[in-house]
C-alpha positions in Angstrom: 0.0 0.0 0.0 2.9 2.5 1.0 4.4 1.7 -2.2 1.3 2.5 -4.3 1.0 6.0 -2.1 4.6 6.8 -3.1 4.1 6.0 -6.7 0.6 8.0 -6.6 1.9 11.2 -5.2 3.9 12.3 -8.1 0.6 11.8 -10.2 -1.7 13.6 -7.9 0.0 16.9 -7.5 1.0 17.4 -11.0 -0.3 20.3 -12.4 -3.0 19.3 -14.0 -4.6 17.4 -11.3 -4.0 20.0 -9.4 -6.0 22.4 -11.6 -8.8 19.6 -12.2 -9.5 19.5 -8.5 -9.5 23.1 -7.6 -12.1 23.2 -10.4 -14.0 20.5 -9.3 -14.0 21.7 -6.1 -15.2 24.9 -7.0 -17.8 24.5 -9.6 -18.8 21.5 -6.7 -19.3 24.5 -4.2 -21.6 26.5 -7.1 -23.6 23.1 -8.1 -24.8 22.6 -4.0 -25.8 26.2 -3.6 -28.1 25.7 -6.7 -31.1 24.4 -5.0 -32.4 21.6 -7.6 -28.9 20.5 -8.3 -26.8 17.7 -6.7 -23.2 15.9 -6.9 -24.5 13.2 -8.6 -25.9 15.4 -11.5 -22.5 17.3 -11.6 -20.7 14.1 -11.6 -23.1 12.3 -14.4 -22.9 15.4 -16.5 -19.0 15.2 -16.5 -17.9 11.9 -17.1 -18.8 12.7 -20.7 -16.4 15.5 -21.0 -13.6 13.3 -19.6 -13.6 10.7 -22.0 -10.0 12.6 -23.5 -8.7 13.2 -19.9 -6.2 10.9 -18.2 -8.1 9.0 -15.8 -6.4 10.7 -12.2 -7.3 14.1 -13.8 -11.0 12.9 -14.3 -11.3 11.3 -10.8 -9.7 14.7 -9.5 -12.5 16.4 -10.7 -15.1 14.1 -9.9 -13.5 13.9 -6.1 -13.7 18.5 -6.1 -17.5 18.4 -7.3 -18.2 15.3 -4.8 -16.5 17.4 -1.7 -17.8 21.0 -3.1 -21.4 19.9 -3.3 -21.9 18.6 -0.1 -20.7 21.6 1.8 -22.1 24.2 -1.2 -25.5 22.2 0.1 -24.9 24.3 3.8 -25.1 27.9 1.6 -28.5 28.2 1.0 -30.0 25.9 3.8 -28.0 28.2 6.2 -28.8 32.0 4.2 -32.0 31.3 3.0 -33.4 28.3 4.8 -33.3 25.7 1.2 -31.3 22.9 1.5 -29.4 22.7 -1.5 -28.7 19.3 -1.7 -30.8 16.5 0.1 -27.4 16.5 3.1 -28.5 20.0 3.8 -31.2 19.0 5.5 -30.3 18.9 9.0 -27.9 22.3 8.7 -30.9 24.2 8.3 -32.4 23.4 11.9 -29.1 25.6 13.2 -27.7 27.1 10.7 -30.8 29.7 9.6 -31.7 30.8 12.9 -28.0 31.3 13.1 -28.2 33.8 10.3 -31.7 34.8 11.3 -29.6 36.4 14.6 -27.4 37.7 12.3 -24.6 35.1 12.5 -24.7 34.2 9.5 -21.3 34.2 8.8 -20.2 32.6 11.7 -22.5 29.8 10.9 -20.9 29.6 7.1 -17.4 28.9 9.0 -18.6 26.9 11.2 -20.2 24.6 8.4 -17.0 25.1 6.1 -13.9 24.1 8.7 -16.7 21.1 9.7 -17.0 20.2 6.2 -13.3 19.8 5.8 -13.0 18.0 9.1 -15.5 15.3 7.8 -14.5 15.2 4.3 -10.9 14.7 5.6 -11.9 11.9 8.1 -13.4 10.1 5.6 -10.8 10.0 3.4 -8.2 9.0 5.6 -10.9 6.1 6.7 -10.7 5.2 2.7 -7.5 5.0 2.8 -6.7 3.3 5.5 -9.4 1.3 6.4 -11.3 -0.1 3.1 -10.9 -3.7 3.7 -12.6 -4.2 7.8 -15.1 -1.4 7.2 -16.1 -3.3 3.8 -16.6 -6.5 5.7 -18.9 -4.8 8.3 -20.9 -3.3 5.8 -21.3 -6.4 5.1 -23.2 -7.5 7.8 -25.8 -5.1 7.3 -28.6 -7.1 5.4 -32.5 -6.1 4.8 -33.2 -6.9 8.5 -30.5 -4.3 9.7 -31.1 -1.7 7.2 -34.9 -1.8 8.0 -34.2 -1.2 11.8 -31.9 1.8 10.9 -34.5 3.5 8.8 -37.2 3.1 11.4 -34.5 4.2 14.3 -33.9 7.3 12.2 -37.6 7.9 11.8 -38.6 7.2 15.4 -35.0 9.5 16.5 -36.4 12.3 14.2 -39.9 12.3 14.6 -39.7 12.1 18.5 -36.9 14.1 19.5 -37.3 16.6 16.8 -40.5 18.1 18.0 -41.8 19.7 21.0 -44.7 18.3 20.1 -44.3 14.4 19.4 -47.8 13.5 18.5 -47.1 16.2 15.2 -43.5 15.0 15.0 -45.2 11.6 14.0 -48.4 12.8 12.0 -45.5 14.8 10.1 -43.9 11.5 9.3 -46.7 9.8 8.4 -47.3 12.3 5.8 -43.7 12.1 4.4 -44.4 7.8 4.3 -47.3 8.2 2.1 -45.4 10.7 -0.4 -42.9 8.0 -0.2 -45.1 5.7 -1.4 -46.7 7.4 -4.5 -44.9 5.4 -7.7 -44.8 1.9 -8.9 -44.4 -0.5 -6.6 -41.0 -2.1 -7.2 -41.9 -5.6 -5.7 -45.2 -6.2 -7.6 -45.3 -3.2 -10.1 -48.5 -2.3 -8.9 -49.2 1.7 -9.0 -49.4 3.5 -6.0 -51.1 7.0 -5.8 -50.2 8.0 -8.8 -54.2 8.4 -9.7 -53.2 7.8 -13.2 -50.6 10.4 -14.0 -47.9 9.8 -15.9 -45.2 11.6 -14.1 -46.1 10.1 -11.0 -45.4 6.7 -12.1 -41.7 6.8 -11.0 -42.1 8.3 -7.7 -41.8 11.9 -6.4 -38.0 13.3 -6.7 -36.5 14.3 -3.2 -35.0 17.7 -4.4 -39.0 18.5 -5.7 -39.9 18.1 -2.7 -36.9 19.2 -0.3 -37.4 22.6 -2.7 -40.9 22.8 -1.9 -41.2 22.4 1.5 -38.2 24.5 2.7 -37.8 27.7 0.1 -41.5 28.3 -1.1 -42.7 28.8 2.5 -39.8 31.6 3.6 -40.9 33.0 0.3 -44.4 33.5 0.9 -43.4 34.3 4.3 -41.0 37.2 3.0 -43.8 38.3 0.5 -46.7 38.5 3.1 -44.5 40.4 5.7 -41.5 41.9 4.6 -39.4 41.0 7.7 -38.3 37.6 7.9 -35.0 38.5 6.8 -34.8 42.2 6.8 -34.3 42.2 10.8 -30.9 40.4 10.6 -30.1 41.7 7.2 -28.8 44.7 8.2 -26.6 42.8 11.0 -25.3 39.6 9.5 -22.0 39.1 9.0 -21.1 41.7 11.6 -20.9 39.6 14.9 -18.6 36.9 13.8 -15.8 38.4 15.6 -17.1 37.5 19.2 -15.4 34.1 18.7 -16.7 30.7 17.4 -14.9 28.5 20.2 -13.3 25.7 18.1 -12.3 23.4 20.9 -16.0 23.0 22.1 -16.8 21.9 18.8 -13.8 18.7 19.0 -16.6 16.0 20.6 -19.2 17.2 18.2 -16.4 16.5 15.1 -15.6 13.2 16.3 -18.8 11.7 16.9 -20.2 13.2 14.1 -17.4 11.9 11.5 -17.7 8.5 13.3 -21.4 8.5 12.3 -21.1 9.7 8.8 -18.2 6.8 8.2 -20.3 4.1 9.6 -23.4 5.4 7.9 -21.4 5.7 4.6 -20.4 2.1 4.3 -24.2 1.0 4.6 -24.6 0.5 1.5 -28.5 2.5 0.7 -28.3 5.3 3.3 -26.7 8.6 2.4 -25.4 11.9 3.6 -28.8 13.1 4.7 -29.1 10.0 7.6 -25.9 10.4 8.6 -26.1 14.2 8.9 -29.9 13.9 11.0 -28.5 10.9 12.5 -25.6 13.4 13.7 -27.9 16.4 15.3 -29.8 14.1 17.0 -27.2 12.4 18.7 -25.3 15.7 19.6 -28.7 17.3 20.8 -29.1 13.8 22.9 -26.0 13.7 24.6 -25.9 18.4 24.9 -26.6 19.5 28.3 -28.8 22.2 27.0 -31.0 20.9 24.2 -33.5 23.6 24.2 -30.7 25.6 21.9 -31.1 23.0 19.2 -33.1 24.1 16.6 -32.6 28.0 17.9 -29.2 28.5 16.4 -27.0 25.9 18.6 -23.2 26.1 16.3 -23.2 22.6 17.2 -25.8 21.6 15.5 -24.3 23.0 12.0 -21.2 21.6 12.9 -22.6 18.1 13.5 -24.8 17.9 10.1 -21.9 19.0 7.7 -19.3 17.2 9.4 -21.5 14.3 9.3 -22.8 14.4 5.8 -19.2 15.1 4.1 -17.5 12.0 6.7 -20.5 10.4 4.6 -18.7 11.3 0.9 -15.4 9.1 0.8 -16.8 6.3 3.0 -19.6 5.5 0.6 -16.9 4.7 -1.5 -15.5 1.9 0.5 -17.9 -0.7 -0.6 -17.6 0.8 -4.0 -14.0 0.8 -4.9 -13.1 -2.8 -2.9 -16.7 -4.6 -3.7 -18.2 -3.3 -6.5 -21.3 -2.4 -4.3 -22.0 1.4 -5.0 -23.6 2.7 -1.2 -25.3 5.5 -2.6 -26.4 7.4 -6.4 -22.5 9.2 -6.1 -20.7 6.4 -5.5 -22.8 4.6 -8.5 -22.0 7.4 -10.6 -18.5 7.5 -9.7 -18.3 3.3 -10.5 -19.2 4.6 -13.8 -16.4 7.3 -14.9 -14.0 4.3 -13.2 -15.4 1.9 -15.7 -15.2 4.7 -18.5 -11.6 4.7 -18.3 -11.1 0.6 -18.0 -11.2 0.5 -13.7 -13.1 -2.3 -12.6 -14.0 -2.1 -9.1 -13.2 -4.7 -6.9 -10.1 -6.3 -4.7 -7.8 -6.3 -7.8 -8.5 -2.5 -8.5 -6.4 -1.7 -5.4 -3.4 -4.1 -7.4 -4.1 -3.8 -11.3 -4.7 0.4 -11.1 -3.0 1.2 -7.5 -1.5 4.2 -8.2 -4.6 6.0 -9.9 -7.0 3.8 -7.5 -4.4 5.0 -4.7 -4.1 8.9 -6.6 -8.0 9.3 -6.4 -8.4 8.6 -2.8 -5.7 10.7 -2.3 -7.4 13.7 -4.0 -10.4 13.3 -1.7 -8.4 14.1 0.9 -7.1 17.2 -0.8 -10.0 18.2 -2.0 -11.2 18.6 1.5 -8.5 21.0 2.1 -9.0 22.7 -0.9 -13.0 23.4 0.0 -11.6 25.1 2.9 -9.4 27.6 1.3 -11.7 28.4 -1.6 -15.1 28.6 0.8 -12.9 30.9 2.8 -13.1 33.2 -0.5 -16.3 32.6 -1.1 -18.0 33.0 2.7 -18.2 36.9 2.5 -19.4 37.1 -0.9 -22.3 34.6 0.0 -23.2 36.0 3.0 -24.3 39.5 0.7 -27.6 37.6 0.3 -28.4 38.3 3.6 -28.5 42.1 2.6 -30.8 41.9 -0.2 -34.3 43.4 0.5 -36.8 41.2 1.0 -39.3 42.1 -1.3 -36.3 41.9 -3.8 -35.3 38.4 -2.3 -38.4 36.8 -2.5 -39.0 36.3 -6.4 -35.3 35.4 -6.5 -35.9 32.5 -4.1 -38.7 31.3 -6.4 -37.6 32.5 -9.7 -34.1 30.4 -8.5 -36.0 27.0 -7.6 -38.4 27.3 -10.2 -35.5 27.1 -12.4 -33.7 24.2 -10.6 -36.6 22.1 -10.4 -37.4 22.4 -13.8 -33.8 21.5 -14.9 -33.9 18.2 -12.8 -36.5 16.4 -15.5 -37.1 19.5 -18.2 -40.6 19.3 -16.3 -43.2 21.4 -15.8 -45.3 19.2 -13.8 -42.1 18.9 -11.1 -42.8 22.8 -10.7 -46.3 23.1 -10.6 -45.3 19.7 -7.9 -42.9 21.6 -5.8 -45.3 25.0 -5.3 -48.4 22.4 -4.1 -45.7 21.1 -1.6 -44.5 24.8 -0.8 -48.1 25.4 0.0 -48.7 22.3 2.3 -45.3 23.2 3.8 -46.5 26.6 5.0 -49.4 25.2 6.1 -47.8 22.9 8.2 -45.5 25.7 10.0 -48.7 27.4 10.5 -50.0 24.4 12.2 -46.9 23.9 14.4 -46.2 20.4 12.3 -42.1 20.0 11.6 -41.0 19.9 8.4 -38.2 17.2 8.9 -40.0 13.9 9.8 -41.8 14.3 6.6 -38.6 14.9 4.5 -36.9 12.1 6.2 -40.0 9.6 5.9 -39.7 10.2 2.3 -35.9 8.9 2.1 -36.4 6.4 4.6 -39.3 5.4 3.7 -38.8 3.5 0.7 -35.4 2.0 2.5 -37.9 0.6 5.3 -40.2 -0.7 2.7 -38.0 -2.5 0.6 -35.7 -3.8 3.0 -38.6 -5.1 5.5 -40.2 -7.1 2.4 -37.0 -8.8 1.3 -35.8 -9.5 4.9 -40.0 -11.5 4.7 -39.0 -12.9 1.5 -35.6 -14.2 3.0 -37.2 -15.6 6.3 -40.1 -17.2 5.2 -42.3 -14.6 6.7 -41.6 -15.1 9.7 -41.2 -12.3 12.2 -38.7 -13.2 14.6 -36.4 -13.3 11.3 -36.6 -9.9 12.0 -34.9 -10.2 15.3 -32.2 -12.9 14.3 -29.0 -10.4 14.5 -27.4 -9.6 17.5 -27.0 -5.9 14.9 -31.4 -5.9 14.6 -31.6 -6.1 18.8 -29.3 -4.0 19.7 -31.3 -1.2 16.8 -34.7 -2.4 18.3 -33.2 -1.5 22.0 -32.2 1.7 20.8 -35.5 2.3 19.2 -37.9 1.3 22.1 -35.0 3.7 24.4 -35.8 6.7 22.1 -39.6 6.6 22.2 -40.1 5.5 25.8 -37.3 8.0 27.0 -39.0 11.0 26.5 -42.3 9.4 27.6 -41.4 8.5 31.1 -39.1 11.8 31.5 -42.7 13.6 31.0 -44.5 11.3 33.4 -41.6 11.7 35.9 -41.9 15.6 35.3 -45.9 15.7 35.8 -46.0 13.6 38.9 -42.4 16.1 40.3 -44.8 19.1 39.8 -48.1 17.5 41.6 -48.3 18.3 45.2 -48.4 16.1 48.0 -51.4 14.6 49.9 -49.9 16.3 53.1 -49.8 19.4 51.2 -53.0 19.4 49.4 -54.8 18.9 52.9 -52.8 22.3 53.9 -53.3 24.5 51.5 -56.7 23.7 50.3 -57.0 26.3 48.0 -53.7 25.2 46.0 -55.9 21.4 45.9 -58.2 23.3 44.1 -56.0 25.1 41.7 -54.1 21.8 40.7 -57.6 20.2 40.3 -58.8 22.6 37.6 -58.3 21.7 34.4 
């Protein structure tokens, strides 16, 4: 391996890798502040163009828009409140009350030097670790994939609201979007009420875009102050001091999420990012500041989701097993340029295979000097005028969402959601446990009805893995937890016989509904 390092280094800073990554990087960074876009359309739409390129020159690039994306994602989720790509869903439960105060640009930092923590993490867990974490990914079958997707609905849905009882109607609503396509088992439609471009399913960014910019608009258009309060002062409080060493835990549990996440092969960025913020809200002495504009709940999601990046690739590059859409697409520009993925890629191609990983690695460093460029140019939005701001927002999305399937139907799709999502802040419902029960889902579905098929239908099948008990523990912990802390709290605060009979007056006050 040390060999194949020394023989890769030459390669991967030669000039024109070099140049291919900082682009990458960069136009990474542009394609995740576009709400609408993604990494994998980046990636898809330049393997094309790379046919003529060496192949360490191609991966470079592919490596800069995979990093770039994922933290370009944190721009608009923590300016505007849109997540820019699916990841950026967690960021914006910090990060835009963050800017709201008018730290906006202490939030950007704080997502940026997070990003490149994670991002860096991950690749040094590439690296060095592809071969054990590949074998544990292993032992993740339908059974323990099913358990994680219901763990992070149950971890979301409960702990995410003040308000459980919406936290869970919220998810239920995101299950039954989730369902609306053909039904991959049987082919059966489902919801689709005979529409064609409902057959394949509702697209996440239609929905992410709808939920979380359409509402602000609206909001911005009714009032005229959402943003014009903190406009005015963003950007100018930064200097108070972000306190990097309180934010060393929250780096290291988060990037050991996002790796282990990433090697499941089937979850993503997004899990590993809400998967993250729960945990660091769980374990925070003060979790009343989550969801208020707590810096360590933006550091937890983007560390989380770019620890996610080079980890999916583990099962990809050592057993062919792509663990999520990137990593697919990236199989694919390896197979462009003759890589087949597998043990003997790490023998046959070492010091490209070797190059590439290499250049996610310094590609995360590179995202931190150029989104150190970029920070105070972004956080200009925050000055815009409203009024002026609003028909951006939407002029912006309508334009990303259309570009995603050259549909009109997807934007006439995303404003309906934008309008159930406002009504659903108006209500007090969440927003996340629907977005999340839309990824998760179809994961849940799928996994529960092969790990049937598998055991015969038989449940305890279900509960044959020392991996499925130990999820089901941590599943019945997170719902009855904050259950029996409210029934400990009501019976606390009700007074005593002793003192009932003493004060009758205050008997009567407690008996009043």
């Amino acid at each position: 391996m040390w060999d194949s390092i020394l023989a890769a280094l030459p390669l991967l800073f030669s000039p024109a890798v070099l140049l291919a990554m900082a682009g990458g990087t960069t136009i990474g960074v542009l394609i995740g502040a576009l709400p609408g876009l993604s990494a994998t359309m980046g990636i898809a739409v330049l393997i094309p163009l790379t046919f003529t390129m060496q192949p360490l020159v191609a991966l470079g690039m592919m490596a800069g828009i995979y990093n770039g994306a994922m933290y370009g994602g944190a721009i608009p989720a923590i300016l505007l409140r849109i997540p820019g790509t699916p990841a950026g869903i967690a960021t914006v439960f910090d990060g835009h009350p963050m800017a709201q105060k008018g730290q906006g640009l202490e939030a950007m930092k704080i997502a940026l030097v997070s990003s490149a923590v994670g991002g860096s993490i991950s690749a040094l867990a590439l690296l060095f670790l592809s071969p054990p974490l590949a074998a544990m990914a292993l032992k993740f079958g339908p059974v323990e994939i099913f358990w994680l997707a219901i763990f992070g609905l149950a971890a979301i849905a409960v702990l995410l609201s003040d308000a459980p009882i919406k936290g869970l109607i919220s998810a239920c609503i995101g299950l039954v979007i989730g369902m609306v396509g053909i039904d991959s088992m049987t082919g059966n439609e489902r919801f689709t009420f005979d529409v064609m471009e409902l057959m394949g399913g509702i697209d996440i960014l239609v929905l992410l875009t709808g939920l979380y910019a359409i509402p602000p608009a609206l909001t911005l258009a009714q009032e005229a102050l959402l943003l014009s309060r903190s406009s005015g002062s963003s950007g100018k409080r930064t200097h108070s001091g972000i306190g990097w060493r309180r934010l060393l835990p929250t780096w290291v549990r988060a990037s050991t999420i996002g790796v282990i996440v990433g090697i499941i092969p089937g979850t993503g960025g997004n899990i590993a990012a809400m998967l993250s913020w729960n945990e660091t809200r769980r374990v925070a002495k003060d979790k009343s500041r989550f969801g208020k504009g707590a810096p360590e709940g933006v550091a937890a999601a983007e560390c989380a989701n770019n620890a996610d990046n080079a980890a999916s690739l583990i099962p990809a590059l050592t057993l062919g097993i792509p663990g999520s859409s990137v990593s697919a697409v990236i199989l694919g520009g390896l197979l462009v340029h003759g890589m087949l993925p597998g043990p003997e890629l790490f023998t046959r191609s070492a010091p490209v295979t070797y190059g590439f990983i290499l250049a996610m690695l310094v590609t995360s460093i590179m995202l931190f000097v150029i989104g150190r460029l970029g920070a105070r140019l972004f956080i200009n939005v925050m000055y815009m005028p409203p009024l002026l701001l609003a028909p951006i927002i939407i002029a912006l999305t309508t334009i990303g969402v259309y570009a995603i399937n050259n549909s009109l139907f997807d934007v006439w799709l995303m404003l309906a959601f934008g309008v159930m999502g406002w009504g659903m802040e108006r209500l007090g419902i969440p927003l996340a446990p629907a977005v999340l029960a839309v990824i998760l889902g179809p994961v849940a579905e799928s996994s529960l009805r092969r790990a049937m098929l598998i055991g015969h239908h038989q449940i305890g099948f279900l509960f044959s893995s020392t991996i499925a008990i130990v999820m089901v523990t941590l599943i019945l912990l997170t719902i009855l937890v904050p259950l029996v802390r409210r029934l400990l709290a009501h019976y606390r605060g009700r007074p005593s016989k002793l003192a009932m009979a003493a004060d009758p007056q205050r008997a009567r006050q407690h008996l009043e509904p």
